[in-house]
MIDRENSE-152178 format. One record per residue (C-alpha): residue in one letter; x, y, z. Coordinates in steps of 0.05 Angstrom, whole numbers, padded with zeros to 5 digits. Layout:
BEGIN
('A',(X,Y,Z))
...
***
This chain:
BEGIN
('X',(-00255,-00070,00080))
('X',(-00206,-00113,00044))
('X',(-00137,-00116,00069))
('X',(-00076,-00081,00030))
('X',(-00031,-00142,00041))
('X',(-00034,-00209,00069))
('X',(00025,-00265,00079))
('X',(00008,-00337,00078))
('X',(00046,-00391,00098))
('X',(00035,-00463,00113))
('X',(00087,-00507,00154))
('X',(00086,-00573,00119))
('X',(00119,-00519,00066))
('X',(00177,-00521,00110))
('X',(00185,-00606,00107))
('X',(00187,-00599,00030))
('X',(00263,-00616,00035))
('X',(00287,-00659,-00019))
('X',(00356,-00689,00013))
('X',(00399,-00658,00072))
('X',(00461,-00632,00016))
('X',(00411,-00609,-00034))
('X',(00408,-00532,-00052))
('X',(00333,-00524,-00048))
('X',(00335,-00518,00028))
('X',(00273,-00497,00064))
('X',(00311,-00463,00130))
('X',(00308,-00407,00066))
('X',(00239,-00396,00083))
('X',(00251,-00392,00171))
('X',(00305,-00341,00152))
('X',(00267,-00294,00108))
('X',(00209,-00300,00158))
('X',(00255,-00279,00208))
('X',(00282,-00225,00182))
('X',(00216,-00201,00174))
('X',(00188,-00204,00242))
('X',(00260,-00174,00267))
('X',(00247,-00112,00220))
('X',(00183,-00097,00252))
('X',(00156,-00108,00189))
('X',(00103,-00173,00204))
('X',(00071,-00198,00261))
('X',(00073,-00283,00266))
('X',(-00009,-00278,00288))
('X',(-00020,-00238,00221))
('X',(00011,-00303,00180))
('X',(-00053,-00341,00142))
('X',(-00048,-00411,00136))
('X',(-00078,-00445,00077))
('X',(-00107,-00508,00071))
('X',(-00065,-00561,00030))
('X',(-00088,-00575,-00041))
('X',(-00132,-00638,-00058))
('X',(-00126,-00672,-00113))
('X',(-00184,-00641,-00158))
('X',(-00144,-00579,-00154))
('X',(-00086,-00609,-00167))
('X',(-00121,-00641,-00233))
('X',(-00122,-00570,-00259))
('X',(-00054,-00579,-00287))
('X',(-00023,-00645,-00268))
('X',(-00049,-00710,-00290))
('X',(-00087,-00757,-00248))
('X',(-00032,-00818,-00251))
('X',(00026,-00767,-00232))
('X',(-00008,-00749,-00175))
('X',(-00019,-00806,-00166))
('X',(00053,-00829,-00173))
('X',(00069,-00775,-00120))
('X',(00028,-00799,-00076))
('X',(00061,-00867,-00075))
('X',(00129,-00847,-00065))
('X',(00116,-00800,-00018))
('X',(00114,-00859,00049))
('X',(00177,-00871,00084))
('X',(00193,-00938,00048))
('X',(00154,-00935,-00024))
('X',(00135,-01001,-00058))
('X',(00178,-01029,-00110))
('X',(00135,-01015,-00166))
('X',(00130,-00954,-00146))
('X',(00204,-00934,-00137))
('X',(00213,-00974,-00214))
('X',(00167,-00921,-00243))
('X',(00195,-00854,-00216))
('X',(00242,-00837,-00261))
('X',(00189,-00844,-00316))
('X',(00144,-00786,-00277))
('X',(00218,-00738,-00264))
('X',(00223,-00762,-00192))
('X',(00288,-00798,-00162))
('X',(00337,-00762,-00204))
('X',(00391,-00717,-00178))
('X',(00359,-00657,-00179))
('X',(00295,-00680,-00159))
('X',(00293,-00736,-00120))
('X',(00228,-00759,-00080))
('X',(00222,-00759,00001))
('X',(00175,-00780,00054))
('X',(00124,-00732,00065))
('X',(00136,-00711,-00008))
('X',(00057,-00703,-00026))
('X',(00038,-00665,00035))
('X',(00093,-00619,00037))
('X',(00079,-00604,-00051))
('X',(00004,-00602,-00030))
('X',(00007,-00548,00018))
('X',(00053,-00506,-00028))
('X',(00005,-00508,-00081))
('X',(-00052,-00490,-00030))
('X',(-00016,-00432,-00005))
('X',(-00013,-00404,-00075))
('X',(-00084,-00418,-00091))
('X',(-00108,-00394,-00030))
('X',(-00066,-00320,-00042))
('X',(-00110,-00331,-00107))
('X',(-00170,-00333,-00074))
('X',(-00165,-00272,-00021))
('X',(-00140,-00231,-00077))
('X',(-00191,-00248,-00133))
('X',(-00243,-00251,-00083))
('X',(-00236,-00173,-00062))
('X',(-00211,-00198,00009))
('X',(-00142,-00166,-00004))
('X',(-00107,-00121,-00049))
('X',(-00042,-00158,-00051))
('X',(-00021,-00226,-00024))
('X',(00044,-00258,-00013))
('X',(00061,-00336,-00013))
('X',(00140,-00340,-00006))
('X',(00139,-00414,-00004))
('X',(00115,-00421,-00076))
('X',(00143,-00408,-00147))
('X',(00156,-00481,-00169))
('X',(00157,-00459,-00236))
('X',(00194,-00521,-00277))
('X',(00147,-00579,-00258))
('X',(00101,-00607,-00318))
('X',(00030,-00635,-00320))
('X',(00065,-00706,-00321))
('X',(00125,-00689,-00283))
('X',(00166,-00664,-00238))
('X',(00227,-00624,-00269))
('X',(00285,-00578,-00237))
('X',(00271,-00595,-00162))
('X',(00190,-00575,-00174))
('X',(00145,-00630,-00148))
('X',(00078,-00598,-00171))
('X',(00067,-00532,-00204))
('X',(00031,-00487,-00150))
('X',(00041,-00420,-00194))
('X',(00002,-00459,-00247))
('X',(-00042,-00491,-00216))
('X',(-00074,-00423,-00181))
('X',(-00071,-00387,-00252))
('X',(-00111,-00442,-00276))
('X',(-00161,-00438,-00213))
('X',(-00170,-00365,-00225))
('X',(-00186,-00383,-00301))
('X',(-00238,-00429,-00287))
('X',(-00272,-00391,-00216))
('X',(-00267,-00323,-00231))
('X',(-00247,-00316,-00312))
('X',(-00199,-00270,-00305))
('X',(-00141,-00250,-00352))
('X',(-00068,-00264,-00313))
('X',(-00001,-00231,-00335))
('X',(00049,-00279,-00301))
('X',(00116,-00248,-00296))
('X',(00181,-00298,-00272))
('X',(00236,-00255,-00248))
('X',(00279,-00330,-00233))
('X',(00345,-00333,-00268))
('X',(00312,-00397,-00295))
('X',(00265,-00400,-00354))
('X',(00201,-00413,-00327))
('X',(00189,-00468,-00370))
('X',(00136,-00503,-00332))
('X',(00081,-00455,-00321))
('X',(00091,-00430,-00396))
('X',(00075,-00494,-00439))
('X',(00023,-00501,-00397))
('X',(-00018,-00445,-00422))
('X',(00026,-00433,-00488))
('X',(-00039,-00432,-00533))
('X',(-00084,-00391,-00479))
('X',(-00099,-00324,-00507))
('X',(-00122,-00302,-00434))
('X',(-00054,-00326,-00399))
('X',(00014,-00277,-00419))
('X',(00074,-00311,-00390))
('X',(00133,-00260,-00388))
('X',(00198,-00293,-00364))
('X',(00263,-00257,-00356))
('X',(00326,-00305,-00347))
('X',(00393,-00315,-00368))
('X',(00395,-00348,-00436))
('X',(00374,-00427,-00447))
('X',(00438,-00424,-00477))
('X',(00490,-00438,-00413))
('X',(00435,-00447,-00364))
('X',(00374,-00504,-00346))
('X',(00324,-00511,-00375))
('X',(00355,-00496,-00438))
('X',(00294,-00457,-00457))
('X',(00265,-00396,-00449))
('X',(00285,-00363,-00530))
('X',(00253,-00298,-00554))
('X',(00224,-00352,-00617))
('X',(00186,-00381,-00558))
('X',(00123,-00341,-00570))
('X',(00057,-00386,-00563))
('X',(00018,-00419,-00601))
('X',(-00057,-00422,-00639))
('X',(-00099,-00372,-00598))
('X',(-00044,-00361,-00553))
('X',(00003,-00335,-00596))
('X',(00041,-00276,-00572))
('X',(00018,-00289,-00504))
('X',(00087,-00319,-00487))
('X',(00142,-00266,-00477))
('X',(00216,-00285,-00461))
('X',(00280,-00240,-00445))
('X',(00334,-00288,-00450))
('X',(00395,-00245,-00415))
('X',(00471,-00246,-00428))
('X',(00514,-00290,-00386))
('X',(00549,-00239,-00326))
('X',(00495,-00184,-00340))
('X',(00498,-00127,-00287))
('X',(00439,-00094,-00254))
('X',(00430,-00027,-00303))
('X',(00421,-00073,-00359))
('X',(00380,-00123,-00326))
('X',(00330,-00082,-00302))
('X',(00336,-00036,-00367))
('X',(00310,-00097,-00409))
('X',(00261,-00123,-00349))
('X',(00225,-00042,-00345))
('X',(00220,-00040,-00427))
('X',(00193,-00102,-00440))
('X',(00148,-00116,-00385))
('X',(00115,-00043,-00388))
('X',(00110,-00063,-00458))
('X',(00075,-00127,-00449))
('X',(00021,-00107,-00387))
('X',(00005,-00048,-00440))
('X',(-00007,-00096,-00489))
('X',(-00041,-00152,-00452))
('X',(-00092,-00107,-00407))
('X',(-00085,-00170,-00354))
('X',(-00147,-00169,-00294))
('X',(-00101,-00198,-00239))
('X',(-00015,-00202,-00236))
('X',(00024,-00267,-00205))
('X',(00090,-00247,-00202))
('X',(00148,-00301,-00185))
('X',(00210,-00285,-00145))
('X',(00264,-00329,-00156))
('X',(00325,-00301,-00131))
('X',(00383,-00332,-00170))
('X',(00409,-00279,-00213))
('X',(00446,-00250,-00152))
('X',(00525,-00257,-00165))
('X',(00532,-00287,-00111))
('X',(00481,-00354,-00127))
('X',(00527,-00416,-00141))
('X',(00470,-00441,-00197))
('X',(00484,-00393,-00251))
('X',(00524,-00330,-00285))
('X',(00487,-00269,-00269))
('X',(00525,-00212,-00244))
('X',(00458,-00176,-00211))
('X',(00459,-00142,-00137))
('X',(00409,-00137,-00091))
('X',(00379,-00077,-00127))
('X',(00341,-00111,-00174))
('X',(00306,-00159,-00126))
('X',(00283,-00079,-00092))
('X',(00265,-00049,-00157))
('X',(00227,-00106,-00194))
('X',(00178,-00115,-00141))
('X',(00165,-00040,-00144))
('X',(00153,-00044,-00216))
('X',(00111,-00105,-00213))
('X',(00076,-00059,-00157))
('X',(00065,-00002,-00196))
('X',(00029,-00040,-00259))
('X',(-00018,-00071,-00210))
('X',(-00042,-00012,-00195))
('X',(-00036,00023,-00262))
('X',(-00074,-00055,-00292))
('X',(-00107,-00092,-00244))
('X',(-00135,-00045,-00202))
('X',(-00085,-00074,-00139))
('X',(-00100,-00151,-00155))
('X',(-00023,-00173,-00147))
('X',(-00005,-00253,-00123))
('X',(00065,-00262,-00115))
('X',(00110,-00321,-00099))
('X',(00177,-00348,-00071))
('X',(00219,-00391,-00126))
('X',(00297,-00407,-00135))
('X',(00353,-00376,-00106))
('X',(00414,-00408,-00069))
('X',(00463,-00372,-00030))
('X',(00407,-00384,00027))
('X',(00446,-00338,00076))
('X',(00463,-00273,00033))
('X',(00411,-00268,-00013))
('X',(00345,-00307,-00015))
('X',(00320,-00281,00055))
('X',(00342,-00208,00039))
('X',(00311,-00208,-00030))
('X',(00248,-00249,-00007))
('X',(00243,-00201,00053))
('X',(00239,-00137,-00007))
('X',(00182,-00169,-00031))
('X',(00140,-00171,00024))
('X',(00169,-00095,00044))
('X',(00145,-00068,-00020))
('X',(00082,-00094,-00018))
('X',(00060,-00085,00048))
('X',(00082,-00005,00035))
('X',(00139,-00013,00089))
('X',(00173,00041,00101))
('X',(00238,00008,00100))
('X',(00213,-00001,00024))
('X',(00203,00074,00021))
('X',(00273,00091,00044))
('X',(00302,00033,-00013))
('X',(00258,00074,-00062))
('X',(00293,00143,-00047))
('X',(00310,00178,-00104))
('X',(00384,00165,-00116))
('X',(00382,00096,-00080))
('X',(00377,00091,-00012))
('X',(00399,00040,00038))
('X',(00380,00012,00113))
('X',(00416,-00027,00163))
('X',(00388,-00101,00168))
('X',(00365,-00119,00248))
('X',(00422,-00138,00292))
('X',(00371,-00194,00330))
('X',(00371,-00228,00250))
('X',(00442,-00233,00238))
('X',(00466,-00252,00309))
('X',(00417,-00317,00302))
('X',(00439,-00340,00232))
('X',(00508,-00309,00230))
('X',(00544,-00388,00253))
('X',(00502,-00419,00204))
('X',(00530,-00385,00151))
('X',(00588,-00393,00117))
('X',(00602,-00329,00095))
('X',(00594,-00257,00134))
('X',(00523,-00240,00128))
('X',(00504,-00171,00102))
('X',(00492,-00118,00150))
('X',(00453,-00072,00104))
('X',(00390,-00089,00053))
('X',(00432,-00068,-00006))
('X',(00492,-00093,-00038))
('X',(00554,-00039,-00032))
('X',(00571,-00039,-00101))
('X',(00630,00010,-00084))
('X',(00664,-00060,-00070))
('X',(00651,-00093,-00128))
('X',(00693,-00093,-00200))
('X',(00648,-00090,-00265))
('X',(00654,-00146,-00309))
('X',(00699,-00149,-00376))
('X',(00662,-00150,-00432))
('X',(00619,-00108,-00396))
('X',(00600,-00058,-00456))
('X',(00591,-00120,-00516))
('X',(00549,-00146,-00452))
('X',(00506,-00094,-00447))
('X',(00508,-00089,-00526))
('X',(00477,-00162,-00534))
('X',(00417,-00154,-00485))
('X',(00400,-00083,-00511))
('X',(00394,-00123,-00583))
('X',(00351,-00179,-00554))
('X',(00316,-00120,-00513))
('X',(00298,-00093,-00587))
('X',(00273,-00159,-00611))
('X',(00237,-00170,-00561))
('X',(00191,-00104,-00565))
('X',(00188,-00103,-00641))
('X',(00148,-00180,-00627))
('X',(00093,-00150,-00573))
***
């Protein structure tokens, strides 16, 4: 009997640090966990580890001499030539500079993700979870907006070529998920539906409603640029419309789903205004269009998101409760929106590592917080785009 849910993790996912100040911190991943296992909600001997990626899977999105570029820069001292070509392949910038251990710690991202793939397309499990991935921005021929290699990517492409399914990828990241949409931008049997505040103000500068696909593929690419300081009713107004809209369209066989968490107000990376409510009800949506689509088949993955304290391990944790049918999910899901204390044990260990007072509760309380100005022209502009957007599926 196949499994409702299953959560895979790898360690060397953990090592994928890219310098000590850097945002992208991995301890995002230990606190999420945690909060998990402190909710009662999953068991460490449960947790599937995958086996890293090689580099023939790897070769299903990223070219042979990046890899192999990676793999040179990944040893504690890299050689000169080397080091002289890294810019040329994205690596050594600011944003994404490379590290010792660089190759494994990519590899076994992209294997966790493939793996979740596998159990799900395979009939092993309904649902599978791979928090560490989501490393939407890197390119076949480089890396890009602190993504080494393109795990979400590289498993749509593995479940192309194994099991010929069609995949609806949805990125829920306040970042255009750039990467993982030219890469199948003229692939009729790939819809990539990203929702993120406007190219405009934000990286990658991408991410327009014109952005539509190309040849074949042509329609298959669906984008919801928001507003700069959008709020949660309009958010997840435009997110319900147009993504209902789209799986109707597309008729997808199997959903990956990306969770970046960085439209929180609280995220020092961009200008969204959301709460924590819309990293509880997108999964639930995402969650009911598997089952309404895909008959269950639902992969979903980690991403951005960095106020590592507040947000990412609450709204990583939501995931994994909604999937899983939790019924800490169930209470979120009350009619009228409900709310639940987080686990003491979870905030006394991380509570001196942060810098701010962790929550106490799974929800924001919004009763605290003031609504933007310009709130109405706000929610004005995305309704328009909203429009657009549904008059091009």
């Amino acid at each position: 009997m196949a499994a409702n849910a299953v959560f895979i993790h790898h360690p060397a996912a953990e090592r994928y640090e890219l310098a000590s100040e850097h945002p992208f911190n991995p301890i995002r991943l230990t606190a999420a966990r945690h909060l998990l296992e402190t909710a009662g909600a999953l068991e460490p001997s449960s947790i599937v580890m995958p086996a890293p990626a090689g580099d023939e899977l790897l070769q299903l999105v990223h070219r042979a001499d990046y890899v192999q570029a990676v793999n040179r820069l990944s040893t504690s001292q890299p050689l000169a030539e080397a080091a002289a070509q890294a810019e040329r392949y994205g690596l050594g910038t600011e944003d994404t500079p490379y590290f010792a251990g660089m190759n494994e710690a990519a590899a076994a991202i992209v294997g966790g993700s493939v793996h979740a793939a596998d159990l799900v397309m395979s009939g092993s499990a309904k649902h599978a979870y791979h928090m560490a991935g989501g490393l939407h921005h890197a390119f076949p021929d480089r890396a890009s907006g602190f993504c080494v290699y393109n795990d979400a990517a590289v498993a749509i492409a593995h479940i192309r070529k194994q099991y010929g399914a069609r995949v609806l990828y949805i990125d829920t990241d306040v970042h255009h998920g750039d990467g993982v949409q030219w890469v199948f931008y003229a692939d009729p049997d790939v819809c990539t539906y990203s929702i993120h505040e406007t190219g405009k103000f934000l990286f990658p500068g991408t991410g327009f409603i014109s952005e539509r696909g190309m040849d074949a593929g042509f329609g298959m690419s669906v984008n919801v640029p928001m507003e700069p300081y959008t709020e949660d009713e309009s958010w997840l107004d435009s997110f319900r419309l147009t993504l209902e809209k789209t799986a109707a369209m597309f008729k997808p066989d199997v959903i990956i789903s990306q969770h970046g968490c960085d439209a929180h107000a609280f995220d020092p990376l961009s200008h969204i205004q959301c709460s924590m409510r819309i990293y509880q009800a997108m999964p639930s949506i995402i969650h009911q269009l598997a089952h309404t689509y895909t008959d269950g088949r639902w992969i979903a993955v980690g991403g951005g998101g960095y106020d590592i304290w507040r947000v990412v391990p609450r709204a990583w944790a939501l995931v994994w409760l909604e999937m899983s049918d939790h019924p800490i999910s169930a209470r979120l899901n009350a009619e009228g929106g409900g709310n639940a204390p987080l686990p003491h044990a979870w905030r006394e260990r991380w509570s001196d590592m942060s810098t701010e007072p962790l929550p106490d509760q799974w929800l924001d309380d919004l009763s605290t917080w003031q609504p933007m100005p310009r709130r109405a022209q706000i929610v004005q502009r995305n309704r328009e785009i909203t429009a657009q957007v549904l008059e091009q599926i």
